[in-house]
N, C-alpha and C positions, 0 to 999 in steps of 0.2 A: 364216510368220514364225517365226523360232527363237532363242534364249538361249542366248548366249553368252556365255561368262565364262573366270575363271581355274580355275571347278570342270567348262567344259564343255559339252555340249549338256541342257538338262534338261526341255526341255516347251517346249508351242506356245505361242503370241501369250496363250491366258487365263492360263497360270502366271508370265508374264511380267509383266503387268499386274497380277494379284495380288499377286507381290513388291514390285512398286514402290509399289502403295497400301500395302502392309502399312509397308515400309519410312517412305514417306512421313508416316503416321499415327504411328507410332514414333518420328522424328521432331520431327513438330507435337509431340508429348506433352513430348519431352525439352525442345524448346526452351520450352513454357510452365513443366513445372517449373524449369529453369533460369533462368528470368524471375522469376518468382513466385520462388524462392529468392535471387536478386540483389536483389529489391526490400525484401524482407525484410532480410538481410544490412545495405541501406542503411537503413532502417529502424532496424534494430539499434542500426549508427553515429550515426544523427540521435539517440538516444536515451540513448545515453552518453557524447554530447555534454554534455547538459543536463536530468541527472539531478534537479537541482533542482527546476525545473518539472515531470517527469514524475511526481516522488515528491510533491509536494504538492497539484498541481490535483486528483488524484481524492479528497484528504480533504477538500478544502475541497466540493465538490461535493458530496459523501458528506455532509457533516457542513448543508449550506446543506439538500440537501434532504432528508433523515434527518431533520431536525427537525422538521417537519410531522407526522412519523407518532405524536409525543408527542401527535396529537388526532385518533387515529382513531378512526372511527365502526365499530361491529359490524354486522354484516346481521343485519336481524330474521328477517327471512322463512326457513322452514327450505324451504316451497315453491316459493321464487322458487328457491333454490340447487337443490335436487336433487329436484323436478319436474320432468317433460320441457317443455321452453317450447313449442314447439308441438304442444300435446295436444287431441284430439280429446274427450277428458272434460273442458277445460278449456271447450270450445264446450256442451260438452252441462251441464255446470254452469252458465251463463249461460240456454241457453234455460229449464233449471225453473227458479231463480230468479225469471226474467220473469214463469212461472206459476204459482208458489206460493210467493210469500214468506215468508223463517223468520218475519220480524222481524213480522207480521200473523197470524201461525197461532193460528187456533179449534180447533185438533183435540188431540186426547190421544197423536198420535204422536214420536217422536224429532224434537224442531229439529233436528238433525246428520246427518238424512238428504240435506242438501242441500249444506249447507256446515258446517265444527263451531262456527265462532263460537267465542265466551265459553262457559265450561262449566267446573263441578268436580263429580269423580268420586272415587268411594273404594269400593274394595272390602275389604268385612270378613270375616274368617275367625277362625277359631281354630286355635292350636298342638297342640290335642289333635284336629281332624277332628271337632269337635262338633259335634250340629243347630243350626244359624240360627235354625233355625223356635222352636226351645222357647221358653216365656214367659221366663226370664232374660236371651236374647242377644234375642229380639224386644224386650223394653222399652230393652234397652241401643242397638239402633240405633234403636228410635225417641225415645230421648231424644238417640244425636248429631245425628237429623233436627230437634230442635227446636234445638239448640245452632246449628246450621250456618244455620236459619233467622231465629237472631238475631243472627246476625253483623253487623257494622256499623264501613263506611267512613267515616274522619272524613274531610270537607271542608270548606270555610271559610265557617261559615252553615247547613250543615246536616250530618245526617248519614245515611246509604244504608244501607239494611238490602235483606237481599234481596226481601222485598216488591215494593222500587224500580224495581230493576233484571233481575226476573223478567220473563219470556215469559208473556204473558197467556192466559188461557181466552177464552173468549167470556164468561162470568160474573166476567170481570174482578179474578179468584183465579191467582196461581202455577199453573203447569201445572207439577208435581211428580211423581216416576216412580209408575206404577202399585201399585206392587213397595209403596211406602210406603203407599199404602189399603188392599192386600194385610193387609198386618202389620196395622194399627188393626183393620180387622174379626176380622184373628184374634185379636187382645187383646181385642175386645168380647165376642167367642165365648165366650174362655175366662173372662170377667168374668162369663156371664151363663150357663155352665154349657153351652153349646149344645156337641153333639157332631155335630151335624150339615154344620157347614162342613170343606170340605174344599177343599185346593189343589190342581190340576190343573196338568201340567208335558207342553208349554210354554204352554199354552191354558189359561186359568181365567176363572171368571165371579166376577163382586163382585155386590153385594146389589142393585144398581140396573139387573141387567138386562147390563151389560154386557161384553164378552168381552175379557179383553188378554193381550197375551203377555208373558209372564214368560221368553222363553228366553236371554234376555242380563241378564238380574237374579239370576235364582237360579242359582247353582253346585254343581258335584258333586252333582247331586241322586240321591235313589234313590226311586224310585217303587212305588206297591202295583200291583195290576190298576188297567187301565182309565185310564195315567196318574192316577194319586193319587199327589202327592207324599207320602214318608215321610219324609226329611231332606232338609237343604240343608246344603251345607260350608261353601258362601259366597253371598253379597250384593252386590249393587251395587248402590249409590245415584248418581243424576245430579243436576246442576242446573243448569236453561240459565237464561243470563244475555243479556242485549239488549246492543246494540253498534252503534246505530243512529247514533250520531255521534262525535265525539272525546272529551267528556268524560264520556260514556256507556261510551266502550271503555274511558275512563283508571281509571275506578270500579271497573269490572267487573274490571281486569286487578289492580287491590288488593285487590280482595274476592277472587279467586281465588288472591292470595298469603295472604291470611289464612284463608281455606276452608284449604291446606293446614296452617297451624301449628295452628289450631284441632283439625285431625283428629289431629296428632302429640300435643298438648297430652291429648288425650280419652284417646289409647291409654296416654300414661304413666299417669293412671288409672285406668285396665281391663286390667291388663298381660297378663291372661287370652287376648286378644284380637288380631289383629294386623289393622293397617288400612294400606292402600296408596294412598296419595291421588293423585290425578294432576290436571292442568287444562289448558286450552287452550294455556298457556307453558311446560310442561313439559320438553316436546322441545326447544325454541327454549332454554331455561337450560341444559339438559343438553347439547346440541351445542354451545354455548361453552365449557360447564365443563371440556371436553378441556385447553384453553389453557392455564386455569387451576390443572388439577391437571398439567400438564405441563412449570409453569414450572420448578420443581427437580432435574427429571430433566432438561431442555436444559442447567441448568448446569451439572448432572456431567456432561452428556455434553461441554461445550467446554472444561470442564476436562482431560478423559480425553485427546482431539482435539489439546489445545496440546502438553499433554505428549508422548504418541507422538510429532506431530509433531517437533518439538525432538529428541529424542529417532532418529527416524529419520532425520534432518540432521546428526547428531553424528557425529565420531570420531575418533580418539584422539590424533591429530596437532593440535594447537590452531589453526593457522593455515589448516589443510583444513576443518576442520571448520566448518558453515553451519548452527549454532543459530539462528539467528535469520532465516533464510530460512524455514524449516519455519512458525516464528510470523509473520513477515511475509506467506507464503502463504495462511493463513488466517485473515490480516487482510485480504487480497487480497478472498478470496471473502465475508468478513463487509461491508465494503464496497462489494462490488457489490448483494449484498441489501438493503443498511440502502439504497442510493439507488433502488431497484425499488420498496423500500415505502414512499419517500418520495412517487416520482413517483404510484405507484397511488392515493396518498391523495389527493395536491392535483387528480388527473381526477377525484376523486368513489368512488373506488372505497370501499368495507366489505371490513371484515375477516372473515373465517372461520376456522373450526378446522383446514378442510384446509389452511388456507394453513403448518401444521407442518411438509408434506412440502416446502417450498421448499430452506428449511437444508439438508436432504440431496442435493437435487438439487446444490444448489450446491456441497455438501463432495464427491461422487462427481466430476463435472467440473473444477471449480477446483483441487482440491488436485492431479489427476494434473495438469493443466498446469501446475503451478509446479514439481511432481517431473521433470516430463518436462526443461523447461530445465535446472535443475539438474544434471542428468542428462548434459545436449548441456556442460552447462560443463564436469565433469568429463575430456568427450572433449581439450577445449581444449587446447595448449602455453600452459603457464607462463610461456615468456619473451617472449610475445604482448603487445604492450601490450593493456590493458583494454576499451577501444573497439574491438580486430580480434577480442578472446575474446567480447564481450556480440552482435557482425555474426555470429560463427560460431553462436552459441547461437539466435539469432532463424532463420537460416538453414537451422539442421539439424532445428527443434522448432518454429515459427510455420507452417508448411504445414500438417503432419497437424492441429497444435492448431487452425486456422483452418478446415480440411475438417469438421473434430466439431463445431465452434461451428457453423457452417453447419446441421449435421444438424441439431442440438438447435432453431434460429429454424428449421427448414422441420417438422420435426416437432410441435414445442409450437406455432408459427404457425398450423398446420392445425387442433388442438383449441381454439387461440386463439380460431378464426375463427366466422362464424355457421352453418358446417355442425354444430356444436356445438353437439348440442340439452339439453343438460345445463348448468347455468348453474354451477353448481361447478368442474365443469370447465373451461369459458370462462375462466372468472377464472382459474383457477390455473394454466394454459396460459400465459395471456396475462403474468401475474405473474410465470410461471417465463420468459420467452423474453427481458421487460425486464431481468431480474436474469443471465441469462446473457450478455446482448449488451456491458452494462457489466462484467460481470468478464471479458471476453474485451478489452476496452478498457482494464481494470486489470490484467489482465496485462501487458498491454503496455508500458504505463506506468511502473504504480505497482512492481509486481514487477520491470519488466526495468532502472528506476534502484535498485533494491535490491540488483539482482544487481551493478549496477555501483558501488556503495557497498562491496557484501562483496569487491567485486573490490578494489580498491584496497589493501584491510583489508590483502588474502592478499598482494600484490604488495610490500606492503611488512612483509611478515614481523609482522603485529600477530596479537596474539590475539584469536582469533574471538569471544568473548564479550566482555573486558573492552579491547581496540582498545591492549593494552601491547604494545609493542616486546618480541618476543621473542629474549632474549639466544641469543649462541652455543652449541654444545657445548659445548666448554671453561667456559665460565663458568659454563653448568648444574650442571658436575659439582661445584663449590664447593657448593651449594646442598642445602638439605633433602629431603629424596624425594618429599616430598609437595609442593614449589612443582615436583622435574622433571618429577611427575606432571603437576601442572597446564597446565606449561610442552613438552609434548613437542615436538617439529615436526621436519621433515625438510628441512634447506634442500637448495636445488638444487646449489651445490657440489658435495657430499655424496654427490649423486648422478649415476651415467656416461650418456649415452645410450640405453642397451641399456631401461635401467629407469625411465626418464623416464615412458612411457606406464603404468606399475605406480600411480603417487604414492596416488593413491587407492585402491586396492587392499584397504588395512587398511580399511576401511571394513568394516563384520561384514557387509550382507548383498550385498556386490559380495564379499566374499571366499567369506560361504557361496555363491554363486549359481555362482560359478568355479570354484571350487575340488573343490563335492561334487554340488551338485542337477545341473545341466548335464548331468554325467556321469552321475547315477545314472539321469535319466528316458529318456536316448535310449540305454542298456545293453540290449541285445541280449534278456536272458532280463526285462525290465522291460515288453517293449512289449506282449507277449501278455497281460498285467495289465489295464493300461491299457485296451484294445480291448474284453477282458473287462468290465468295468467300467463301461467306456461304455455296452455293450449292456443291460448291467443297466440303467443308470441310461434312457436310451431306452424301456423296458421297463414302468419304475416311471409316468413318462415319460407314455407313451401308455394306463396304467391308470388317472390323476388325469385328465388329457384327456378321455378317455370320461365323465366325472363330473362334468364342472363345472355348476355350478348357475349361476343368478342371485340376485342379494343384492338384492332391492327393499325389503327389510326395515329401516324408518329407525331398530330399534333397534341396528343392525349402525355409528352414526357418532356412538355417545353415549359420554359416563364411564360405566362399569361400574356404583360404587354412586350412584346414583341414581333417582329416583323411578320416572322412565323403567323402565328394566330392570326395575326390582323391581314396577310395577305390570303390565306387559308380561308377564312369566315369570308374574304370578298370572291372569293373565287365559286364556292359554293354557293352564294346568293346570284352572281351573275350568269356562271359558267359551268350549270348543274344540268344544262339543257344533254349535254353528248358527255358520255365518259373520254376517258383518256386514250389518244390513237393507238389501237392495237395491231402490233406488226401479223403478219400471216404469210408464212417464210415456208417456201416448198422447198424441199433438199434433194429434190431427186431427180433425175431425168426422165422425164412423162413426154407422151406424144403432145404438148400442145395443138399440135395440128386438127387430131382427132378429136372429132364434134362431142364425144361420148366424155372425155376427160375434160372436157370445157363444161359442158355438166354437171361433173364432178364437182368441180373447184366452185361453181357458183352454186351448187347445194350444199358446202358446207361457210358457205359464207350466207344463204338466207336469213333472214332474219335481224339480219345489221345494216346499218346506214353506209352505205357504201362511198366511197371519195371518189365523185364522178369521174376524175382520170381513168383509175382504174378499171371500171365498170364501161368506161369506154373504150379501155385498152382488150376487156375482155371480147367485147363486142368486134372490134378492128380485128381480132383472129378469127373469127365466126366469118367476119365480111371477106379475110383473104381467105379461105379454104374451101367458103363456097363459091366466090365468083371465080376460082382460080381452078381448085380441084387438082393443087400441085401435090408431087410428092417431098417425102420429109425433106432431102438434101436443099430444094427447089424454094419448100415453103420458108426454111429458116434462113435462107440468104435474103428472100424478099423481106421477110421479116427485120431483120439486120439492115439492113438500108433503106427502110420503109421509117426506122426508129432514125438514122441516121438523118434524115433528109426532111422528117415532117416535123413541123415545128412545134406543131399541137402536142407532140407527144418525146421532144428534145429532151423532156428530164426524167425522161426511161432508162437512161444508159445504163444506169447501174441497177436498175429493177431488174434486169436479165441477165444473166450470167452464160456469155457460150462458150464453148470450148471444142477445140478444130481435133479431127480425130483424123484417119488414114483417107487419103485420094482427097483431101481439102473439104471434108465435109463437118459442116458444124453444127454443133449440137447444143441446146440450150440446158446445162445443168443442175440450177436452182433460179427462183423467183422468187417475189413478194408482192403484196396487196397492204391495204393499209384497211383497219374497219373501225370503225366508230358507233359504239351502240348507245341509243337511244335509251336518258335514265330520267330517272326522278330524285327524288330530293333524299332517297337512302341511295346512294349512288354507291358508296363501300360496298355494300351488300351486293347488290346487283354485280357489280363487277367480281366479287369474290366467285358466286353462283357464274358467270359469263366464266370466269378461266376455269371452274371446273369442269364446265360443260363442253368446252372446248378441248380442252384435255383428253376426257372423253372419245371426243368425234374424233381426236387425232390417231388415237388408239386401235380405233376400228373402219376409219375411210380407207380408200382403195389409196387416194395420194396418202403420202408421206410429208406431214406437215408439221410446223409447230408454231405458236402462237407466245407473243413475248412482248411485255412491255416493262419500263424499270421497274412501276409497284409492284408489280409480281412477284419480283427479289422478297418482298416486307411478307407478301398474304402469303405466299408458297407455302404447304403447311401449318402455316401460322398456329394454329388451333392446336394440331397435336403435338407443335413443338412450344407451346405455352402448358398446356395442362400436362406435358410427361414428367416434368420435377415434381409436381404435386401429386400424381398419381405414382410415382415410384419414393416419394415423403411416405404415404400415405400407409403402402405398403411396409417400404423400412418399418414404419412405425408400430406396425402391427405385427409383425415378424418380433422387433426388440420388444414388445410389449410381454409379446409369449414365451420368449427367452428368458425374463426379467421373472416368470413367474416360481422360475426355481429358486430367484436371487430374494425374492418376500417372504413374507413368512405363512400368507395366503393367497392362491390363485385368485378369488372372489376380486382383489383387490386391482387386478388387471382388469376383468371383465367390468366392474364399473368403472376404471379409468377410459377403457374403449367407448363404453357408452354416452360416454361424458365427452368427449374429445367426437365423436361423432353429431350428436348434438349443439356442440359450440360449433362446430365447424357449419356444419348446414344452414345454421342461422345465419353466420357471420355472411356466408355466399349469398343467402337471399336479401339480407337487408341489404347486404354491398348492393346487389342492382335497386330494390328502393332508391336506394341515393345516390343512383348514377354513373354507378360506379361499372366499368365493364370490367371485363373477365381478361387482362393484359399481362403483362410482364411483373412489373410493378405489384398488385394485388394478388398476383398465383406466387411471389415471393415472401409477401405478408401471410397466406393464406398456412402458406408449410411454415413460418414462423407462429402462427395461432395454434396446429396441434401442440407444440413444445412449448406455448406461453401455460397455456390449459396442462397437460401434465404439469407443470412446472409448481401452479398455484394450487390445484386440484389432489396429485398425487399424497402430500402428505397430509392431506385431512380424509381422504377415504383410509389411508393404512390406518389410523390412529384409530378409526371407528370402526373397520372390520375387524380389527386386532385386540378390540376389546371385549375383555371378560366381564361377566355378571353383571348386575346391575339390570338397565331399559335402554333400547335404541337410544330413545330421546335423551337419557344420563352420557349416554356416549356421543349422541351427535352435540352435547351443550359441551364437552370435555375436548370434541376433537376442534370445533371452534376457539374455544378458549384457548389449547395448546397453540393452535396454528394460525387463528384468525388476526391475531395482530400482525404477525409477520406479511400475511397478503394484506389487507388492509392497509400497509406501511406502502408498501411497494407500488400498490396500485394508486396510491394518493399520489404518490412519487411519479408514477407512470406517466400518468392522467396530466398534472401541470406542466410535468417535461412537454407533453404532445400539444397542448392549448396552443402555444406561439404558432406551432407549425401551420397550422389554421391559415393563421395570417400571410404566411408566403404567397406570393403571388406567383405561382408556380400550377399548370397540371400535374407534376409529378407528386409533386408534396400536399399537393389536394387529394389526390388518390394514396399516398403513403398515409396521411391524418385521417379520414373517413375506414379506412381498411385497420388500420392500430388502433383506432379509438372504439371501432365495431368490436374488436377482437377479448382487448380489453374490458371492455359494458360487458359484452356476452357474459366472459368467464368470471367475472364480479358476479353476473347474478346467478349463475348455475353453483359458485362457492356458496352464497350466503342465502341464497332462497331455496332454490331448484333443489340440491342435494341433500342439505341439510331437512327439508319436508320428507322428500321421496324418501327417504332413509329413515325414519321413523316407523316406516311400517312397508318397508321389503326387506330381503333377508341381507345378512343375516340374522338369524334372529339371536338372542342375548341369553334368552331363559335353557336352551339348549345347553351352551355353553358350560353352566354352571357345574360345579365339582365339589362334591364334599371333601371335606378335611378331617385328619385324627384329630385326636387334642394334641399330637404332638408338634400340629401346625404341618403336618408333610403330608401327601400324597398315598392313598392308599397304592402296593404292588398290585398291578395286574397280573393274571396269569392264565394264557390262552393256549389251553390243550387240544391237540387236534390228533385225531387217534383214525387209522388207517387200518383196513381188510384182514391182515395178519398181526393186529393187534398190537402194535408196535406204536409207542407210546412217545409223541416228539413235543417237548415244553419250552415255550418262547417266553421269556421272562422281560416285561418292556416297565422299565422304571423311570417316574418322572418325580424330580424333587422340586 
């Protein structure tokens, strides 16, 4: 079988078949865009039909359910937000709770090894690096320890001192930090002349025998031989509070608001002195407070935002010019947000701090699609009536706008969804995909009856802002210079055919874009620049890449000054010598007696600094099994009354668990150890590495153990449950990308959007760590908003210049600029000063949201107006290919492709194109 045509013989029966699928496909494609662009077109027309309706249902809607969010509720929870929801430390915090209750603890160790509860913390230092220890700051913090101690909650009928609402001893006394007996014996010391006491660092003994660790109470300490503390820099005092029912937690959560004013009230009189107070609501007020120190920077920033707008809709013909579409635009997209947060309030949903980065999502998207129309109107003939100009507009700008909107609900749907194990994200996904669906619905609308209101204005010669009839020439020239200033305009008359397609023209950045950039970026001696430039920036690029860290760090999403930050920085410069005490929880009944399992337990606990209780409780079962050599029944009763009776090891009770089985024999069921490892100054690090590794060993030792501290809850996957909405973004994105390419009128035109959208993204991640920026919740939410800002600006200047016939690349890349370049160019100026205030916040969150949006934004500016517009001059497609001659009767020669088969049998596909 052979092909036949008007070019000839060209290949067997598969080249043949190939052309026709190809053909065919090419085809299907035009015919769906041409559908999809008719329906649209009608669209248009229904719509500026009955401007009235379109312009008012979305405020009423906006404003009906906008009003609900005047009673919204805040999320308390900082761990329900940006905890992983399903975490493996959240299981293992349940099983020790079952086995050692805070809210029942006889022991003298940390309540907040299990969960933090209630609790206020203050550490004291001084401005000069002075000893702690000396008799003047020792009296002074244990007189704030008596101050703090008598603090007191009024309630109606009584009133709560911490006595009340104290974690009991077994003796029925506050269980108070070591740190504070610490101090009293050394006051007694120095009351009674003894030179004999001395504090050991991190392990010291008090006068009753017993041993405790001091390595998260004393700070900067410097030691003699032998550990013998010589000074301390700093202090820290605890104090756990009960939380055992609601109006137990309601006490405790005012007493912990008054614990702080109390500690700030003590320092204004010890000014000597500086004290960092912190409590179990700290975090939780400080991750709101972003809001609220952020409210006056949103307003200069929608101040900054109206103006530009306005501003880049103006120009200097009165009756061209579209003030009030720039503002109507971003009334457009303020309205689809105000009904996103109306609807999220009345399902139940709580407010957050991240939900700041919505506005933006929505001013990056929204604002270019009202630029873009704009844009398609400016293409429009004049002498059109209004309804055939708003059908053209909907027609040449409602596909691509409608292909992005698409992206943006499969993209944020995906982080919406419950593969999203980040509950911050969830919500702000799910938040940002409502608020997009309705401003791609007010576009339509609200914007496209705007556009046909300003039509009318222009059609009948009124002035664009004040709707006055604008006089003639002639009559102007009677007039002051300042009303012909006011009054410019260009009637059609006036103007011949040749120039009709010019009108718009004076417009400053359609004239700069024509007139000077066009030309200057696709200049001959300009593109080796570029290229250069590129590679650099690829470069810098792939050096931040290499580096990126993880942000599991919750003081990385607080206000800057705050208690947060400021007790956090002091904690780290004092109290970076030991990490955080890690519980080490056996669950299973093991021979303790057995020498072999005592082995065990201290080879999976090597390598850590051990809290000499422990290590000598381990010890005390070695000394009874060997000098005893009883068996089980024998060994765990002495054991039992050896804990009961020795005082050195009195706050064991609840470290061992037995339980009495048949003939009165008891058995010990589960344990705990406490370990502290030994860090340096990346302490996050280390400890994330420390619970993996432990993890690990849990996995494969002989005991049955698990290891559990509250950070655990934050790091517990942390990583894979940060990068899974961006990785499943990412995905969507390229699935929809391939989908989309039946919906084009060229595949090509996917394949460089992928290329594009890969390359902004890369860079965005490597400069983000350049400047500091880790890889968190916050900036993997930015991140899956950067492929959709990038299709967003990108998309419709690559269709315009694959799509183009005849001519040179360089004819078509100066053509798809000019169509499309003002509209990104609008947006992005719009973008860029909306984001400047955000700068100024005093926020980590909104420092990391402005560094991530303004990388995002730089990037895709310069891959628009440098990057692609270069590269595309000389990669395919090529243009000279393209070309097609024509009759004289201006129509398309018939093709006719005959393909003739073994028995001669003659089959003619007839493919006509007008």
């Amino acid at each position: 079988m052979v092909l036949r045509g008007p070019w000839g013989s060209c290949g067997g029966p598969g080249a043949a078949l190939a052309l026709l699928r190809a053909l065919r496909t090419r085809m299907l494609r035009q015919v769906l865009h041409r559908g999809l662009g008719t329906s649209f077109s009608r669209l248009g027309h229904f719509v500026a039909s009955h401007p009235v309706f379109f312009a008012s249902a979305p405020v009423l809607i906006s404003i009906l359910l906008g009003a609900s969010f005047s009673r919204y509720q805040v999320e308390e929870s900082v761990e329900h937000l940006l905890a992983p929801t399903h975490s493996l430390a959240k299981i293992e915090r349940n099983l020790v709770d079952s086995l050692f209750p805070v809210n029942r603890s006889k022991h003298r160790l940390y309540s907040d090894l299990q969960t933090p509860g209630r609790y206020g913390r203050v550490i004291i230092t001084s401005f000069r690096k002075a000893n702690m220890l000396d008799q003047h700051h020792t009296d002074l913090i244990l007189k704030l320890h008596s101050a703090v101690t008598r603090i007191q909650v009024q309630r109606p009928g009584f009133n709560y001192t911490f006595a009340h609402i104290c974690i009991l001893n077994n003796d029925k006394t506050c269980i108070v930090d070591d740190i504070v007996h610490v101090l009293e014996e050394l006051k007694a010391a120095r009351s009674s002349n003894r030179t004999n006491f001395a504090i050991t660092y991190p392990i010291t003994h008090l006068k009753d025998g017993r041993e405790v660790y001091n390595g998260h109470q004393l700070g900067g300490v410097t030691v003699h031989s032998k550990d013998r503390v010589k000074s301390a820099e700093a202090i820290q005092l605890t104090y756990y509070l009960q939380a055992i029912n609601s109006l137990n937690d309601m006490v405790a959560e005012k007493w912990e608001s008054i614990f702080c004013d109390t500690v700030e009230l003590f320092q204004k009189s010890n000014r000597k002195v500086k004290m960092y107070p912190f409590t179990s609501s700290s975090l939780k007020e400080d991750f709101q407070k972003t809001s609220r120190v952020s409210e006056r920077y949103l307003i200069t920033s929608l101040v900054l935002v109206v103006t530009l707008a306005i501003l880049c809709c103006s120009m200097q013909d009165c009756v061209r010019s579209k003030p009030w579409l720039g503002l109507l635009g971003l009334l457009t997209v303020t309205l689809a947000t105000l009904t996103a947060a109306g609807i999220i309030n009345l399902t139940g949903g709580k407010y957050n701090s991240t939900f700041l980065g919505i506005p933006f999502v929505m001013l990056g998207h929204g604002l270019y699609g009202t630029f873009e129309m704009l844009s398609s109107w400016r293409k429009t003939k004049e002498d059109q009536h209004v309804k055939e100009r708003t059908a053209a507009v909907f027609a040449d700008s409602m596909l691509s706008f409608s292909l992005t909107t698409a992206m943006y609900l499969v993209t944020f749907g995906i982080g919406a969804s419950p593969f999203t194990n980040i509950e911050a994200a969830r919500i702000f996904c799910c938040n940002s995909c409502i608020a997009i669906f309705f401003n791609y619905l007010y576009v339509l609308s609200f914007y496209g009856s705007s556009l046909v209101f300003t039509g009318y204005i222009e059609n009948n010669y009124q002035h664009s802002i004040f709707c006055r009839k604008v006089p003639k020439p002639e009559v102007l020239q009677e007039k002051p210079a300042w009303y012909r200033f006011l009054l410019t305009a260009r009637f059609s008359e006036d103007t011949d055919d040749s120039e009709e397609t010019n009108t718009y023209e004076s417009h400053l950045l359609v004239w700069f874009l024509k007139r000077y950039y066009c030309d200057w970026i696709t200049n001959t001696y300009v593109k080796p620049f570029v290229v250069l430039f590129y590679l650099v920036y690829i470069s810098f690029a792939l050096m931040g890449y290499l580096q990126v860290s993880e942000g599991s760090d919750l003081s990385n999403i607080v206000a800057t000054a705050t208690r947060t930050i400021e007790y956090t920085t002091a904690q780290q410069k004092y109290f970076s010598n030991y990490s955080p005490v890690i519980g080490f929880y056996i669950y299973e009944s093991i021979e303790y007696w057995n020498t072999s399992v005592q082995e065990d337990v201290l080879e999976y606990t090597k390598g850590f600094v051990r809290i000499s209780w422990f290590e000598s409780y381990l010890n005390y079962l070695r000394k009874l099994n060997i000098s005893t050599g009883l068996p089980k029944k024998n060994f765990t009763d002495m054991l039992r009354n050896s804990f009961l009776k020795t005082p050195q090891f009195a706050h064991f009770s609840e470290d061992i668990i037995f339980s009495k089985k048949y003939n009165n024999e008891v058995d010990v069921v589960a344990s705990r150890m406490f370990l502290v490892a030994k860090t340096m100054e990346t302490k996050r690090e280390e400890l994330y590495d420390l619970l993996e590794t432990l993890r690990k060993l849990s996995l494969t030792s002989k005991v049955k153990f698990i290891v559990f501290n509250p950070s655990f809850v934050y790091m517990d996957r942390y990583a894979s449950s940060v990068g899974a909405p961006l990785q499943n973004s990412c995905i969507s994105a390229l699935f929809l990308l391939f989908f989309s390419a039946f919906l084009v009128a060229d595949s090509l035109i996917n394949v460089w959007l992928t290329l594009t959208v890969a390359s902004v993204e890369f860079g965005v991640i490597g400069f983000m760590t350049l400047w500091k920026v880790e890889l968190d919740c916050i900036s993997v939410l930015c991140l899956i908003y950067g492929i959709n800002y990038t299709i967003d600006n990108c998309a419709p200047l690559l269709s315009t210049f694959v799509l183009g016939k005849e001519f040179t690349r360089t004819k078509w890349v100066k053509n798809a600029l000019e169509v499309h370049g003002v509209a990104i160019l609008q947006s992005y100026l719009c973008y860029i000063v909306g984001l400047i205030p955000l700068a100024a916040v005093p926020s980590n969150l909104t420092r990391t949201l402005f560094r991530c949006l303004f990388l995002i934004a730089l990037v895709t500016f310069f891959h628009c107006f440098a990057i692609l517009p270069v590269i595309l001059t000389f990669l395919p497609p090529s243009k000279k290919k393209r070309k097609e001659k024509k009759n004289p009767e201006n129509r398309e020669e018939i093709e006719c492709v005959e393909m003739v088969d073994m028995d001669s049998t003659r089959v003619v596909d007839q493919i006509t194109t007008v």
